[in-house]
C-alpha positions, 0 to 999 in steps of 0.5 A: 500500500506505502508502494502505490502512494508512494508511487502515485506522488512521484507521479504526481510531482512528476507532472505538475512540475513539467514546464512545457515551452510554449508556441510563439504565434507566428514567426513571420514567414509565409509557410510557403516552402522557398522552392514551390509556390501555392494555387488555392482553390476557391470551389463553390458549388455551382448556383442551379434551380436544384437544391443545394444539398443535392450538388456534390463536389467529386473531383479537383485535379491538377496537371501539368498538360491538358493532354495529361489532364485528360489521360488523368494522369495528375500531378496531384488530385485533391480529397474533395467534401461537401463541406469544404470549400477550400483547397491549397496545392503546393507546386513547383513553379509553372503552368497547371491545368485544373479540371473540377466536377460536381455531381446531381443526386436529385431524382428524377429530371430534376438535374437535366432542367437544373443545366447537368449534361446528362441528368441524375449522377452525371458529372459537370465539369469546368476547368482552366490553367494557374500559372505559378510563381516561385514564393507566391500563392495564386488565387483561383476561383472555379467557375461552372458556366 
């Protein structure tokens, strides 16, 4: 019994006197590594007269070619959610080509009337090009027309 007192003060006495170092908010730099630049992604669902719940976010990539971008071989693909809307690549300097889809899960024909190519679970996609710069980060909005 004296063991497990004794026991639980060394334990005690080795936790309150634990004196982490604390974080200093913000050190100045950018967090951008000095070989890469950014491309952030601003992916807004696209506005249609189907609901919004029933529009899906299912794919953002990033190549370096369109030729690349259609035999879908990506320099990096992004894990998109219904519930972000944000996305940030790091990436070496140079001109990339994006393509971005969202989906319809309404019933019916409601997706083809709300402007989706092929109706229920077809995908609508937009796309272009970002040029990236060396230590810079580079704002695109996505756009569905």
């Amino acid at each position: 019994m004296k063991a497990i007192r004794l026991l639980l003060i060394c334990l005690a006495g080795l936790l309150f006197s634990c004196e982490p170092e604390e974080i200093q908010p913000g050190d100045g730099s950018t967090g951008i590594e000095t070989s890469k630049g950014v491309i952030e992604f601003d992916f807004e669902l696209p506005r249609t007269g189907v609901p919004e719940r029933a529009i899906r976010r299912v794919q953002l990539n990033v190549a370096q070619s369109i030729d690349s971008l259609n035999r879908k071989d990506y320099y990096s693909a992004a894990n998109v959610s219904d519930y972000r809307q944000k996305y940030t690549f790091h990436l070496p300097p140079g001109r990339y080509f994006y393509q971005a889809g969202v989906t319809c899960t309404c019933q019916g024909d409601s997706c083809l009337y709300g402007g989706f190519p092929g109706g229920q679970f077809s995908i609508w996609y937009t796309g272009g090009y970002v040029d990236v710069e060396l230590g810079k980060i580079v704002s695109q909005k996505i756009r569905f027309q």
